[in-house]
N, C-alpha and C positions, 0 to 999 in steps of 0.2 A: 668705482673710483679708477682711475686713472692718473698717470702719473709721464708729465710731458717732457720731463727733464732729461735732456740727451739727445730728445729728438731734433733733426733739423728743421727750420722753418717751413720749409716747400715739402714736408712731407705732413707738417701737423692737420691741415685739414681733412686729406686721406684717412688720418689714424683714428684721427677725431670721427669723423662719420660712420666709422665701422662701428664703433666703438658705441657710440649714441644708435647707433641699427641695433643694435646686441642686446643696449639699456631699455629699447622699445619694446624690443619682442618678450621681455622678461618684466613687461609691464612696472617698470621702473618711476616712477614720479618725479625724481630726482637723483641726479649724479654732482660727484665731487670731480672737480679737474685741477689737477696739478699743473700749475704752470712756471711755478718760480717767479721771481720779481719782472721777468724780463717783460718789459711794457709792451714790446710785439708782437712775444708769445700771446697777452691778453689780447690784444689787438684780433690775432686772427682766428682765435678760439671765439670770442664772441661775435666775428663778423660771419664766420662758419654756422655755430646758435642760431644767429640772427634770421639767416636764410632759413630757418625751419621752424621759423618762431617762438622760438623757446626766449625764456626768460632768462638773464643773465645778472649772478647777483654775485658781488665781493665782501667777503669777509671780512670783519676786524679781528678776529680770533686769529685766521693766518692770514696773512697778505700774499702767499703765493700759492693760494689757489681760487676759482671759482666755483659756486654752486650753481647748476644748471636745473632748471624745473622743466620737465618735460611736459607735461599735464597742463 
């Protein structure tokens, strides 16, 4: 898990990709990402995902985060 709150926009893909490096090598299947409401924060978490094709899915349970399926 992960938690994006705080961080600034021009750094979240950075953080992001370490972070999903780290969830790979630890053979991970899926990760939780904290995003908060903010619609651009989802924007570039899942455009970040995207490139590496991972699947990208939102909760009803919390609406400020994403579950990310590595696998």
């Amino acid at each position: 898990r992960i938690d994006l709150h705080g961080v600034k926009h021009e750094n979240v893909s950075r953080k992001l990709d370490t972070f999903l490096w780290e969830a790979m090598q630890k053979n991970k299947g899926q990760v939780e990402v904290v995003t908060g409401i903010s619609t651009r924060m989802k924007e570039i978490v899942t455009e970040t995902c995207k490139e590496y094709g991972f699947q990208v899915l939102e909760t009803t349970i919390n609406p400020g985060s994403l579950i990310i399926n590595l696998k």
